[in-house]
C-alpha positions as CSV (number, residue, x, y, z in Angstrom):
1,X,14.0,-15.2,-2.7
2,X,11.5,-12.2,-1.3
3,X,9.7,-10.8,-3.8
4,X,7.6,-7.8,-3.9
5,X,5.9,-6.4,-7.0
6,X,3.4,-3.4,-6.6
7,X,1.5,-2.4,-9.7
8,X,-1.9,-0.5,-9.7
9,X,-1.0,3.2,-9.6
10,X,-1.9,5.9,-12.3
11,X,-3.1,9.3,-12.8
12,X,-6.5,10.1,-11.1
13,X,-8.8,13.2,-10.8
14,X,-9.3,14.5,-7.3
15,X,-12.1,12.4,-6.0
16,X,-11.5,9.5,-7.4
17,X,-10.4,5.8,-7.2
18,X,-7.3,3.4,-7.5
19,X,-6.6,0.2,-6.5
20,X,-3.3,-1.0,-5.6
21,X,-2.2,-4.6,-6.0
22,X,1.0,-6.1,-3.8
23,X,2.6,-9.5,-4.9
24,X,4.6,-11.4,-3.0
25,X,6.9,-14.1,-3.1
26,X,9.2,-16.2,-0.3
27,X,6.9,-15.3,2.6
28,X,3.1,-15.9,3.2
29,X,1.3,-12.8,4.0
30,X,-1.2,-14.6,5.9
31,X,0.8,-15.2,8.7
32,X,2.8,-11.8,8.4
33,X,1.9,-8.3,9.4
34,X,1.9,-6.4,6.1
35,X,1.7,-2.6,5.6
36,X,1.3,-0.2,2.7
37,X,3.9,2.7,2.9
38,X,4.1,6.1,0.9
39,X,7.1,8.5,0.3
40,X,6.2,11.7,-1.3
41,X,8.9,14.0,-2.5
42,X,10.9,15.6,-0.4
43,X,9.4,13.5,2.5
44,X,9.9,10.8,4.8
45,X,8.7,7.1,3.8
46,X,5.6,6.6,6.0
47,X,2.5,3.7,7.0
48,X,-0.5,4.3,5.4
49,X,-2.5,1.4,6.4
50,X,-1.2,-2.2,7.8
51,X,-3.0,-5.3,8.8
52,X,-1.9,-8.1,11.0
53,X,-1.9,-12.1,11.0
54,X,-5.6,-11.7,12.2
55,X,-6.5,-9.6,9.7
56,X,-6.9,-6.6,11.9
57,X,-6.6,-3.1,10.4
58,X,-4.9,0.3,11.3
59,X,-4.8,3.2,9.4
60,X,-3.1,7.0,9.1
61,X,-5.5,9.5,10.4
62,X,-5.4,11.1,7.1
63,X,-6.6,8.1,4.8
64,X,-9.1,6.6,7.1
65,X,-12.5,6.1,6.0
66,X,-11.1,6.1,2.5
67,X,-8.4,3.7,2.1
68,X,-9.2,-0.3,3.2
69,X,-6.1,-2.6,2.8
70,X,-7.1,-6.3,2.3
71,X,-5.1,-9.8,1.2
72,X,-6.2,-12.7,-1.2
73,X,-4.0,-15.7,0.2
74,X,-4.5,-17.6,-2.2
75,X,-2.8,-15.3,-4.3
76,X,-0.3,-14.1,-1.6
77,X,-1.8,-10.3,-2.5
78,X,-2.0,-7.1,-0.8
79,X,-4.5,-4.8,-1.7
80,X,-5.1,-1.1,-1.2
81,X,-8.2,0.0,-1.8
82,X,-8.1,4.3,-2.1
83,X,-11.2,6.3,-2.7
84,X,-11.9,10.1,-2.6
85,X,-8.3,10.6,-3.2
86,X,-6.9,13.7,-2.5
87,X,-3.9,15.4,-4.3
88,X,-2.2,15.1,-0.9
89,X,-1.6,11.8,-1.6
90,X,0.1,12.3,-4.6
91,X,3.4,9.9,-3.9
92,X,4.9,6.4,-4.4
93,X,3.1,3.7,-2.7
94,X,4.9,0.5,-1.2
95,X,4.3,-2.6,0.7
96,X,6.0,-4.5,3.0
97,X,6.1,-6.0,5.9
98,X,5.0,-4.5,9.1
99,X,7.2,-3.0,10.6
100,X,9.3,-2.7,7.3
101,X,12.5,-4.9,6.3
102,X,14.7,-2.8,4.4
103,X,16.1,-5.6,2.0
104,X,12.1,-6.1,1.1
105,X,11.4,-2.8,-0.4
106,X,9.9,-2.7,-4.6
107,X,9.8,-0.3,-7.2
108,X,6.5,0.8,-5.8
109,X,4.0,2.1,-8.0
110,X,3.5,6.0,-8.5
111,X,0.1,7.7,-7.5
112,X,-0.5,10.8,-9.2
113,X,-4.1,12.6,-8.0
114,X,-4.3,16.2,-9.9
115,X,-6.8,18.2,-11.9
């Protein structure tokens, strides 16, 4: 059974730091494209960052140069990595696979960046 648990999320200060934690279960990520995803309100569900098999990275034009995604396979984890946040990126952060499988989506984990 697929599994995916994201955890990691919070209340930060503009400017500030959070790092976002992804595990999963019934698939290795290390041999999966996996992506982090973020729906704001009132707003589509959209990629934020993904990485292949080969570990290369893409991100949105709006979070790169301060958000890195990364994996541990020995813990089958998905990381984000988000510095100088914005309050634009104020929304509920996913993972998944790359491109998505809708039977895959978690909870996510809510990221709140406000004064």
């Amino acid at each position: 059974q697929v599994q995916l648990v994201e955890s990691g999320g919070g209340l930060v200060q503009p400017g500030g730091s959070l790092r976002l934690s992804c595990a999963v279960s019934g698939f290795t990520v290390s041999i999966n494209a996996m992506g982090w995803y973020r729906q704001a309100p009132g707003k589509e569900r959209e990629l934020v960052a993904g990485m292949i098999s080969r570990g290369i990275t893409n991100y949105r034009d709006s979070v790169k140069g301060r958000f890195t995604i990364s994996r541990d396979n020995a813990k089958n984890t998905v990381y984000l990595q988000m510095n100088s946040l914005k309050p634009e990126d104020t929304a509920v952060y996913y993972c998944n696979r790359m491109p998505a499988n809708s039977d895959y989506w978690g909870q996510g984990t809510q990221v709140t960046v406000s004064s």
